[in-house]
C-alpha positions as CSV (number, residue, x, y, z in Angstrom):
1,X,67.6,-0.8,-1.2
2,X,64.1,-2.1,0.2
3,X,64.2,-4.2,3.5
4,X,62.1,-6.8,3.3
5,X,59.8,-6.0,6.6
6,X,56.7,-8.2,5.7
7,X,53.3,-6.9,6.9
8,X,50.3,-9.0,7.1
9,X,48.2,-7.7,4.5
10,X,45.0,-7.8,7.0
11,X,46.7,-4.9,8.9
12,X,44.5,-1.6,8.3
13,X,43.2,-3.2,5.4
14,X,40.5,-0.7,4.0
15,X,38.8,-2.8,1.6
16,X,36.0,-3.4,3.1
17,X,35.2,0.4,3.3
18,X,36.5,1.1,0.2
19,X,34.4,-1.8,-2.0
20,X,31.3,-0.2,0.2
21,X,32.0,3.2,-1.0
22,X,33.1,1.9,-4.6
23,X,29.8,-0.1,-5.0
24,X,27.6,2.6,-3.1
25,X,28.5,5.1,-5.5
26,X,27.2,3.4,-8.9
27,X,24.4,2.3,-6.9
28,X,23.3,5.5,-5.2
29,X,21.2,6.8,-7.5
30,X,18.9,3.4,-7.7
31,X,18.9,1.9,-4.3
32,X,20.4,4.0,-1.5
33,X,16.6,6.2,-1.1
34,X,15.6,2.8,-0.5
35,X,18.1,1.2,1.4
36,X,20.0,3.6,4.1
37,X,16.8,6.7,4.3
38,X,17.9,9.2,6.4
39,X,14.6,10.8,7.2
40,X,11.4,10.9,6.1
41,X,11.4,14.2,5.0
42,X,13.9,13.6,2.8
43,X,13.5,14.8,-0.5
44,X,14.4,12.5,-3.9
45,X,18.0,13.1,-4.8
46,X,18.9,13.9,-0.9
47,X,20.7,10.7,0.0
48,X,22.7,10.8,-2.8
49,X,23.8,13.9,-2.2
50,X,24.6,13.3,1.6
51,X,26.5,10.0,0.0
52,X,28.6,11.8,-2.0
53,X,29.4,14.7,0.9
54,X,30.5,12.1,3.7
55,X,32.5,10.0,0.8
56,X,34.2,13.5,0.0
57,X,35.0,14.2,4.1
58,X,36.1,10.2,4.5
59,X,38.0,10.0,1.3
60,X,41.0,11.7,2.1
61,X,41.5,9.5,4.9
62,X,40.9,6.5,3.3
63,X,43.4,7.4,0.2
64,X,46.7,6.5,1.8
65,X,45.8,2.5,2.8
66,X,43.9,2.3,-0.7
67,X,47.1,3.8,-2.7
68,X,49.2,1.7,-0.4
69,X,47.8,-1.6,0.6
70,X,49.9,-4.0,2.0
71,X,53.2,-1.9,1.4
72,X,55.1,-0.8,4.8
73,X,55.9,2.8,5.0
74,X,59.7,2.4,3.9
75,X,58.5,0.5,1.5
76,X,55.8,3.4,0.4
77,X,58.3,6.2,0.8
78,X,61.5,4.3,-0.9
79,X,62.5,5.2,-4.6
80,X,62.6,1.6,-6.5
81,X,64.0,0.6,-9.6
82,X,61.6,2.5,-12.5
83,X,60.8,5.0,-10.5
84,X,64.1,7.1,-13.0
85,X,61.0,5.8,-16.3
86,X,58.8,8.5,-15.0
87,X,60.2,11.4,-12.2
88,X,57.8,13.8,-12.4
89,X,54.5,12.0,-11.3
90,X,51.4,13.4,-9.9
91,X,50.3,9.8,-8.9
92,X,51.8,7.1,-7.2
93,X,50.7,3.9,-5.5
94,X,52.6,1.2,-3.7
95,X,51.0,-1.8,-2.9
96,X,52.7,-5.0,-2.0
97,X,52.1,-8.6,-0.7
98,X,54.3,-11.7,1.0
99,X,55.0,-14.9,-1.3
100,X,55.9,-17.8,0.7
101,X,58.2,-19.1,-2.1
102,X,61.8,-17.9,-4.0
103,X,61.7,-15.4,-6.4
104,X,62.8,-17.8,-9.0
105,X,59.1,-19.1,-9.2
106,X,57.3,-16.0,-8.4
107,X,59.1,-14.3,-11.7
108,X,57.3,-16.6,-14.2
109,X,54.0,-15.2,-13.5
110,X,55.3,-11.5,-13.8
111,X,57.2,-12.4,-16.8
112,X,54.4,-13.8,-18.8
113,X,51.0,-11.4,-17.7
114,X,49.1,-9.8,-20.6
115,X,46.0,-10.5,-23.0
116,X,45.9,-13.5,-24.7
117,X,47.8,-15.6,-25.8
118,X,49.9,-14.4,-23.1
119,X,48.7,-15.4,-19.5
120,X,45.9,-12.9,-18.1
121,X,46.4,-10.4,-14.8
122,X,45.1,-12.8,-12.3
123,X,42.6,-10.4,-11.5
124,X,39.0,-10.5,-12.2
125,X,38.8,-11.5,-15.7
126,X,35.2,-10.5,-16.2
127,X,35.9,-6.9,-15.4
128,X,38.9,-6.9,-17.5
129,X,37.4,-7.9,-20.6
130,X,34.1,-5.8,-20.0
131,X,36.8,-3.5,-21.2
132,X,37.5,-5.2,-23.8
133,X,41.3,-6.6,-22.7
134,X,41.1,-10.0,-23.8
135,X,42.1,-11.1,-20.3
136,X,42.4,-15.2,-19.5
137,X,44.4,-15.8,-16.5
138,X,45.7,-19.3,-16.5
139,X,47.3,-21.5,-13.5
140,X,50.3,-22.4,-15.4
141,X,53.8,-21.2,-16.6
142,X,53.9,-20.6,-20.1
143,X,57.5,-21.2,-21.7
144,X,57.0,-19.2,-24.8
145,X,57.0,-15.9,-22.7
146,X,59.3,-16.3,-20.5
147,X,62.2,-14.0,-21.6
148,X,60.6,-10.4,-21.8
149,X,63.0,-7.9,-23.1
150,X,63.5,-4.4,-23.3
151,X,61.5,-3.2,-26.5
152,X,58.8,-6.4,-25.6
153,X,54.6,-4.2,-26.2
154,X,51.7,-5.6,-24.7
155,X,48.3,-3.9,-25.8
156,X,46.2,-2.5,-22.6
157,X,43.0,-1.2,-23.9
158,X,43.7,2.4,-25.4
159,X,47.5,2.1,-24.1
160,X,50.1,0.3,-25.3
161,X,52.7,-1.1,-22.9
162,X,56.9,-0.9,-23.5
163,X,59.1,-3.1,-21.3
164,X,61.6,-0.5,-20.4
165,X,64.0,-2.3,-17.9
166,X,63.6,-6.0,-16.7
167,X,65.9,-8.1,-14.7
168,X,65.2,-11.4,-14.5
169,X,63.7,-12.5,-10.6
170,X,63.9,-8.6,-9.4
171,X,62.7,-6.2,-11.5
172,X,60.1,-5.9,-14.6
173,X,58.7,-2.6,-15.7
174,X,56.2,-1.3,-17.8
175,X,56.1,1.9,-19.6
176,X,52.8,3.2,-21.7
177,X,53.3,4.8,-24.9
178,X,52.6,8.7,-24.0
179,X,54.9,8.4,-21.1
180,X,52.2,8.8,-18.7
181,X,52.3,5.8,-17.0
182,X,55.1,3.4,-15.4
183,X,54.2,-0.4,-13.5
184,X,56.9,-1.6,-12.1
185,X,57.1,-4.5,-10.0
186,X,60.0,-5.5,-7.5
187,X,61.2,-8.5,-5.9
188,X,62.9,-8.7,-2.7
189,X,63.8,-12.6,-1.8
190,X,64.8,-13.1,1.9
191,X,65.8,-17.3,3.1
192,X,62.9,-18.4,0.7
193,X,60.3,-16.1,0.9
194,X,59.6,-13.0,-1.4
195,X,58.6,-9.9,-0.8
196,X,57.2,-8.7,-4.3
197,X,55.9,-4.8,-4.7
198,X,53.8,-3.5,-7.3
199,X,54.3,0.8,-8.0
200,X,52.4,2.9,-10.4
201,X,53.5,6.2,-11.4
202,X,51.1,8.5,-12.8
203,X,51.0,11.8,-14.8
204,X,47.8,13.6,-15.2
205,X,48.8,16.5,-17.3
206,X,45.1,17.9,-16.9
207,X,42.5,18.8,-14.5
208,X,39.9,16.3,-16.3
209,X,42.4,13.4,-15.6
210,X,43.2,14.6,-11.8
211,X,39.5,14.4,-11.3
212,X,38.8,11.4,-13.4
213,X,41.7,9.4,-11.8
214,X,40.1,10.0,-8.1
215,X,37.2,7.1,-8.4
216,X,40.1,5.0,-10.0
217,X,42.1,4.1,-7.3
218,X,39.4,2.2,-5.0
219,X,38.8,0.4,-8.3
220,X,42.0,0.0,-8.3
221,X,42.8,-1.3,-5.5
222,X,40.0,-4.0,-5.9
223,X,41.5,-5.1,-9.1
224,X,45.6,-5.0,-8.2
225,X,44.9,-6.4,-4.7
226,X,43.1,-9.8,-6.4
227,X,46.1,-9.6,-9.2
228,X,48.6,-9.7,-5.7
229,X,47.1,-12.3,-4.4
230,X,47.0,-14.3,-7.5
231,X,50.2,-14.5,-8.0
232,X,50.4,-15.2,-4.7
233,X,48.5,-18.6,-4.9
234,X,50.3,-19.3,-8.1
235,X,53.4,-19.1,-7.1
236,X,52.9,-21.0,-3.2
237,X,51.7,-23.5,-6.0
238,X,54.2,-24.2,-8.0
239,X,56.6,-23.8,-5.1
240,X,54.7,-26.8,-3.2
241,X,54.4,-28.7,-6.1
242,X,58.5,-28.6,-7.1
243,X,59.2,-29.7,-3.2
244,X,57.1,-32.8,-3.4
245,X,58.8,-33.9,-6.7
246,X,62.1,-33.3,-5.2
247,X,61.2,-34.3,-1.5
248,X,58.7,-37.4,-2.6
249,X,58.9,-38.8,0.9
């Protein structure tokens, strides 16, 4: 059972360092000879190169906040519901936010993500659909997809998403196709305010998707951290919205 222990999500938050080293390294090549010379003796191809080696010595210090962003350490190191979907994985983040507002109105926006016509990933659409998901986050509940079941697909790109265990206002999870990936996300209501965690669970049954999965989590991070805080804004929304209408003086 997870406490509920809420953590600003400002505490050792790395994002700043990480969109830096995300954004440095597609741009290195073009603009960092440019922009950050180390000397003039320097030849082409140099700062690059010295890029990449201090990202390689800094990285493994910046992996635990990125794969764990916002999430306490109990939180981080406790087994949640859908972790059973995948046992063996060689990837996991936890990442995890504070709703001021029930469970009860944080579930309709879990309960209803995915491409249209369902209701987007509150993330950065652009990027999403660069993709090629057919992403279109809306700010309201839509009834129709409001009662996921087991057996429900959504379409993610290449994989092809299973509801494998929901519980209405506490649990919803996510299983792809291959079996190589589980989302699961947990809710944890305390006197009115939820605690909601998102885990991924990854197997990469090959040294090409070890490596290739390495510049995915900063990107990552970027992406699920906006989605958090979506939902987030959503739900504080709806939850101020349904206490004027019952509270109208």
């Amino acid at each position: 059972m997870v406490k509920v222990r809420p953590r600003s999500e400002q505490d050792s938050d790395p994002v700043l360092v990480v969109e830096t080293a995300w954004l440095g390294e597609r741009l290195a090549t073009t603009t960092l000879s440019t922009q950050m010379p180390l000397t003039t003796t320097l030849s082409r191809g140099r700062p690059t190169a010295a890029f990449l080696a201090a990202l390689a010595a800094f990285y493994p210090l910046m992996r635990r906040p990125i794969l764990t962003w916002g999430a306490t350490t109990e939180e981080a190191g406790s087994r949640l519901p859908g972790d059973e979907l995948l046992e063996e994985a060689d990837g996991v983040s936890t990442r995890a936010i504070t709703i001021e507002a029930p469970a009860a109105v944080v579930w309709p926006w879990l309960a209803q993500m995915g491409p249209s016509p369902r209701g987007g990933a509150y993330t950065y659409d652009w990027i999403e659909n660069l993709l090629g998901l057919d992403m279109h986050s809306v700010d309201r509940v839509l009834p129709e997809f409001q009662h996921p079941e087991v057996g429900d697909t959504i379409g993610l790109g290449p994989n092809r998403m299973r509801i494998e265990r929901t519980e209405p206002e506490r649990v919803l999870a996510w299983r792809s196709e291959d079996g190589n990936w589980v989302w699961t996300f947990v809710l944890a209501e305390s006197d009115g305010t939820t605690r909601m965690i998102s885990r991924n669970r990854f197997r990469l049954p090959t040294l090409a998707a070890r490596i290739g999965m390495l510049p995915m989590e900063p990107a990552s991070l970027l992406m699920e951290r906006r989605m958090l805080r979506g939902i987030k804004q959503r739900a504080e929304r709806l939850s101020r919205d349904a206490d004027r209408v019952s509270n109208p003086y």
